[in-house]
C-alpha positions as CSV (number, residue, x, y, z in Angstrom):
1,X,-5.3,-13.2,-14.8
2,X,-7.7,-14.3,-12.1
3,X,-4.6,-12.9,-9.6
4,X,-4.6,-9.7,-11.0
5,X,-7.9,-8.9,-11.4
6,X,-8.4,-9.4,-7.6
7,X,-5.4,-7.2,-6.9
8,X,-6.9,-4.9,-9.4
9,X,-10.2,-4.6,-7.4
10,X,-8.7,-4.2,-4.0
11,X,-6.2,-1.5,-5.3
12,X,-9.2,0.3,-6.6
13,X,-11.6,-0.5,-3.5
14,X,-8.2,0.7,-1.2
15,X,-8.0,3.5,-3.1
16,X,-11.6,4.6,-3.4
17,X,-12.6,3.7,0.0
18,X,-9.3,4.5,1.6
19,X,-7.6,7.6,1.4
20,X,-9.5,9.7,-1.4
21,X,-12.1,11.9,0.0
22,X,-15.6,12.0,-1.4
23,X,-18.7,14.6,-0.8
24,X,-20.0,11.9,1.8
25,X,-17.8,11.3,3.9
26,X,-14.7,12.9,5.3
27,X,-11.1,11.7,4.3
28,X,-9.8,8.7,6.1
29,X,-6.5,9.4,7.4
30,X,-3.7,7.3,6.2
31,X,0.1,7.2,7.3
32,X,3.1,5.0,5.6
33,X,5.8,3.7,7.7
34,X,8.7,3.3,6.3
35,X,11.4,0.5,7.4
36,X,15.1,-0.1,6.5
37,X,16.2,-4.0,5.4
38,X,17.2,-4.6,9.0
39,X,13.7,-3.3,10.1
40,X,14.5,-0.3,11.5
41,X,11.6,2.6,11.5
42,X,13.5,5.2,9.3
43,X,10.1,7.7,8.9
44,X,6.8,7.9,8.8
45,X,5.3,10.1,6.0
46,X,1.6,10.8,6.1
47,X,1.7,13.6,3.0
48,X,-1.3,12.4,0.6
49,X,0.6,13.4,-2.3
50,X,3.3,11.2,-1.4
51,X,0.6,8.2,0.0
52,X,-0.8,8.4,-3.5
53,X,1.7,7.3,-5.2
54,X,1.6,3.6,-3.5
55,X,-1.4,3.1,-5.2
56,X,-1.0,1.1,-8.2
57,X,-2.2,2.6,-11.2
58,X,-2.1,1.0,-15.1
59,X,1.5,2.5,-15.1
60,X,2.5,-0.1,-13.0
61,X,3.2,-3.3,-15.0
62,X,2.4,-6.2,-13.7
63,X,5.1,-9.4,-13.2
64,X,6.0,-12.4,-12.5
65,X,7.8,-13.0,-8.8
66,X,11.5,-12.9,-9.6
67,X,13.9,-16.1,-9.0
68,X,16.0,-15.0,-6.9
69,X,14.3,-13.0,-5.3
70,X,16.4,-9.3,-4.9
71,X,18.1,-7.4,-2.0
72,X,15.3,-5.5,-0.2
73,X,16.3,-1.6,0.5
74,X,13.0,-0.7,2.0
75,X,10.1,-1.9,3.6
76,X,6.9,0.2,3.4
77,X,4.0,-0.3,6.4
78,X,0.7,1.6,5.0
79,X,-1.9,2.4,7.3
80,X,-5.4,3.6,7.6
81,X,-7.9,4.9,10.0
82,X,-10.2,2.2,10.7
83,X,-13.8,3.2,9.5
84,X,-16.0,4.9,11.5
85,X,-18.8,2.7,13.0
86,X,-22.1,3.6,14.1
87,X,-22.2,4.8,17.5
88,X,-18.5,6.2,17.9
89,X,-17.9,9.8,18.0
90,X,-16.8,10.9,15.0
91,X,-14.2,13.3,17.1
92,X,-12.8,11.0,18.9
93,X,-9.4,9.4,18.4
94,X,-9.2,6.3,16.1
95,X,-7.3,3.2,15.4
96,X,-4.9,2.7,12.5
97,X,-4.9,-0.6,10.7
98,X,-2.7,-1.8,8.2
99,X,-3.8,-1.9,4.6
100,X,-0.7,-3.1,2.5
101,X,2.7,-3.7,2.6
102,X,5.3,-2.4,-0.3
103,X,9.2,-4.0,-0.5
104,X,11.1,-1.8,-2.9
105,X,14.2,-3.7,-4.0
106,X,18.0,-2.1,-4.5
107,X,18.7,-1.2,-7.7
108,X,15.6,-2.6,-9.5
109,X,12.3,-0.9,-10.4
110,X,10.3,-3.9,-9.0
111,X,7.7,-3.2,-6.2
112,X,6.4,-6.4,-4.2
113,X,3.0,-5.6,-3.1
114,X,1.2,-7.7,0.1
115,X,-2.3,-6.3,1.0
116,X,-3.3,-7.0,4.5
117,X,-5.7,-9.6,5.2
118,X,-7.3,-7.5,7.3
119,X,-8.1,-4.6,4.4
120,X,-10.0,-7.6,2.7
121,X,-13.4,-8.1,4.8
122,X,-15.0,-11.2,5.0
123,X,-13.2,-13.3,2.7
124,X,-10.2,-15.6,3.9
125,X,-7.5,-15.4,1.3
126,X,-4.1,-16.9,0.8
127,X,-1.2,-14.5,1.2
128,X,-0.1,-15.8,-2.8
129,X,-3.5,-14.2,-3.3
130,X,-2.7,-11.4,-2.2
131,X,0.9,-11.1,-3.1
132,X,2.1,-9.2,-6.1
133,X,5.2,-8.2,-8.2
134,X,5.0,-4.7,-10.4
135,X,7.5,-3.1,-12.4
136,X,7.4,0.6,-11.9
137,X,7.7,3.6,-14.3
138,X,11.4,5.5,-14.2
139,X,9.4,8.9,-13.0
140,X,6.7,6.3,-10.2
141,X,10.0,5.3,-9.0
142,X,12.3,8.2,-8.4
143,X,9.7,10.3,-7.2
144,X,9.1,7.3,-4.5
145,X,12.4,6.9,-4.1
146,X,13.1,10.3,-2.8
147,X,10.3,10.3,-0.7
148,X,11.4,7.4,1.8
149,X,15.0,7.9,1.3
């Protein structure tokens, strides 16, 4: 419970301070890597549409880690401009960091999340803690599917 309430709250704080754009503050630009098994860069998508739909949402359902663990087909790298900080010029080029890592599994609609320790500021947590498994809807799924394949 305690685990998934903290996943909860950084999905939400990823989400709301990440990607989405608000009447403040420009957009933060976000691009998603994605990776074979072997490792190999196959693309890298930065459509928002597509971006969205590594955010979990109440859809997904949350789980327990598998035993055995699956065959990996696809290793998903998600990245984010870092934030703005006082002093820099807002039109000048920024760095990227990583925000979470996604490992979509061959034939199985489980997702296994890792956000980076570096999206979680000021707090030192375990990567258990900040591990998760999710079964995915049939729709969540294909449509993610066919946008990294």
């Amino acid at each position: 419970m305690k685990k998934a309430l903290l996943l909860l709250l950084a999905g939400v704080l990823v989400a709301c301070t990440g990607c989405a754009h608000t009447a403040a503050k420009e957009p933060k630009a976000c691009k998603v890597e994605v990776y074979s098994n072997g490792g190999e860069l196959l693309k890298t998508i930065d459509d928002q549409e597509t971006i969205e739909l590594l955010t979990p949402t109440e859809d997904w359902a949350d789980t327990e880690a598998p035993q055995p663990e699956p065959a990996a087909q696809y290793g998903l790298v998600v990245w984010q401009e870092k934030t703005l900080l006082a002093g820099e010029d807002p039109e000048g080029k920024r760095e990227y960091e990583v925000i979470l890592n996604l490992t979509l599994y061959r034939d199985s609609p489980l997702v296994k999340a890792v956000i980076s320790p570096q999206a979680v500021k000021n707090m030192r947590l375990s990567e258990e803690m900040l591990t998760a498994y999710y079964t995915l809807p049939d729709e969540t799924l294909s449509a993610l599917r066919q946008a990294v394949g």
